[in-house]
N, C-alpha and C positions, 0 to 999 in steps of 0.2 A: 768387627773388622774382618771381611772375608776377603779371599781370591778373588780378583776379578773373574778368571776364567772360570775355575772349577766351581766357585762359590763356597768353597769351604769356609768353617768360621773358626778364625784361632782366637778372637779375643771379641768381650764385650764391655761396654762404657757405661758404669751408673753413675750419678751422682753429681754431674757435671754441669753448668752452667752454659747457655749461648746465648748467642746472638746474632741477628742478622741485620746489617746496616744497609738500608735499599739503595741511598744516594750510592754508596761506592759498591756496591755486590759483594759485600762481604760478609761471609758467617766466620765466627768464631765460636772454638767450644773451647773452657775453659774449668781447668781442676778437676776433669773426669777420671776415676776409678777404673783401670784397665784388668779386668776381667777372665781369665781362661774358661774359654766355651767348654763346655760339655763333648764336642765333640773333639776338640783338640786335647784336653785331658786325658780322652780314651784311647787316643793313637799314643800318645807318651806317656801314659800313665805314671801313678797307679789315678784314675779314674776318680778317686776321691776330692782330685785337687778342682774339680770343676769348679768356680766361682769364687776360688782365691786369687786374693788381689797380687800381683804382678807389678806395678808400678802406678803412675799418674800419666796425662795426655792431656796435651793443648793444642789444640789446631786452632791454625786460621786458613781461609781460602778464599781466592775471589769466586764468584759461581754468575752463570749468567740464564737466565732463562730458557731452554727450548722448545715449552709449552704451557700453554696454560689453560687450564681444564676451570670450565661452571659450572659447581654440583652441585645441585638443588635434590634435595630430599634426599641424599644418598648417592642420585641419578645422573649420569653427565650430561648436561646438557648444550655444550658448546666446547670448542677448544679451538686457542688459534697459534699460530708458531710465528714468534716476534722477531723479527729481523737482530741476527747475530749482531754484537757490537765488535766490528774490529782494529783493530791495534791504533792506538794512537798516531796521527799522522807524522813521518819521520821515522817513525819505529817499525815500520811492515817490513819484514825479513826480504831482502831482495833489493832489486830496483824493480820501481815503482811509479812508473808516468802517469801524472791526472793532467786536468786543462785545469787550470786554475783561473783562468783569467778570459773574457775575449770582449776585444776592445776594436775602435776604428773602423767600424763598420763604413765604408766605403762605392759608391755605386761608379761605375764608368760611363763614357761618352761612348764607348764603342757597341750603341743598342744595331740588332738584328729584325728589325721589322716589330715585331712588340715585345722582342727579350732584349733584356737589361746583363750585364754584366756586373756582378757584387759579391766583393769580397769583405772579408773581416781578421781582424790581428789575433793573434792566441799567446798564450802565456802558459808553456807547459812548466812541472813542479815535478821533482823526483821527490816523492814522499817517502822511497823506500830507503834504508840503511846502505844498502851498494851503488857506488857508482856506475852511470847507465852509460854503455857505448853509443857513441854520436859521432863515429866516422862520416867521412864523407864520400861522395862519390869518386870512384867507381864501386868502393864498397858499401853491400848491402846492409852493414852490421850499425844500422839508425834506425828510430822512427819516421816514418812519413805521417801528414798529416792530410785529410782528404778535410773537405766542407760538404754540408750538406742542407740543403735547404726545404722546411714545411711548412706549411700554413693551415688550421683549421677553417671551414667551408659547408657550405650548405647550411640550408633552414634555416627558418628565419632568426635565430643567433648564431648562424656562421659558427656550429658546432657539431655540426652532426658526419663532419670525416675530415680525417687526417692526412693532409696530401703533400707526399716529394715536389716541389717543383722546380726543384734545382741540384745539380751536382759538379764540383770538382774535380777535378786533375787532384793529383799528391802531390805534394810538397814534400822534398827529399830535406831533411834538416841536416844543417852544418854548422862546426865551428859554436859549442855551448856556449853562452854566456853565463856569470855568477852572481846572476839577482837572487833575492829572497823576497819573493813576490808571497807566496803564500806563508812567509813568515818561520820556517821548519827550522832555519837556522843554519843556512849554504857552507858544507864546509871548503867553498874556495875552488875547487876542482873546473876546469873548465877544460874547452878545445874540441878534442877528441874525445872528451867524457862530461856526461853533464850530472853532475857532484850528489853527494845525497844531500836532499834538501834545498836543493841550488832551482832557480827556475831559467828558461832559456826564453827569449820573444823574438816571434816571427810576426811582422808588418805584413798587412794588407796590399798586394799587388796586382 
């Protein structure tokens, strides 16, 4: 067991049993022998007691990957950095707006020579623990929601670029409503705040 910063070592662990369970990222270590380093004996002496036992230790901890190295013969030969797993949805500290939903896709009569006019409904989700302010206008303190429109194109599978062909005005949102579209568990909140957990729908116009 060292310092993070300094790296000093005041204790070390034998004897001890673990385990690491992949499904849920958890190591545990279990019935380890706590230790006085060599070095920590020498700073409190007297220096003899290096390697008497101190107590017992059992940790458990979740751990999540932030690398992972392919070593062949010794030698590394790959490493790739796995996309962090974060917090369960409902639980991310804050407020938290995703789109959860988008529905009603809609075309209009009002075409401009070969543009079309089309909209589509959205289903935003406070995934975060705080309730999100959702004032209305004249105050700025909401999300807006802009649309945006691509299509892949070119060669002969209509794959070779990625192209805008379309954009939105924002959409000033008002007045939350207290669905539980993505399921998180709405604790009710609406209005002027759209709740944690709670989701709001905006209709195609």
């Amino acid at each position: 067991m060292r310092d993070a910063k300094t790296g000093f070592t005041f204790f070390n662990i034998e004897g001890h049993q673990y385990d690491y369970d992949a499904k849920v990222q958890l190591l545990s270590i279990q019935d380890g022998r706590l230790l006085t380093s060599k070095a920590f004996a020498n700073a409190l002496g007297p220096p003899a007691d290096a390697g008497s036992v101190v107590g017992k230790i059992s940790i458990g901890t979740a751990m999540q990957p932030i690398e992972i190295s392919e070593i062949v013969d010794g030698e590394t030969k790959s490493m790739t950095m796995p996309p962090l797993h974060h917090p369960l949805p409902g639980t991310v500290p804050g407020p938290d707006i995703i789109v959860g939903e988008l529905f009603g896709l809609a075309q209009f009569d009002n075409a401009v020579g070969t543009q079309v006019g089309l909209a589509v409904g959205t289903e935003s989700c406070n995934a975060g623990t705080i309730d999100l302010d959702w004032f209305a206008l004249p105050s700025n303190d909401h999300p807006v929601i802009p649309q945006n429109l691509y299509r892949l194109s070119g060669g002969t599978s209509n794959n070779e670029r990625f192209e805008q062909i379309g954009q939105s005005s924002c959409k000033h949102v008002f007045t939350a409503l207290t669905n539980n579209l993505c399921g998180f568990g709405c604790n009710g909140v609406g209005g002027s705040h759209l709740g944690s957990g709670c989701s709001d729908r905006t209709v195609p116009v």
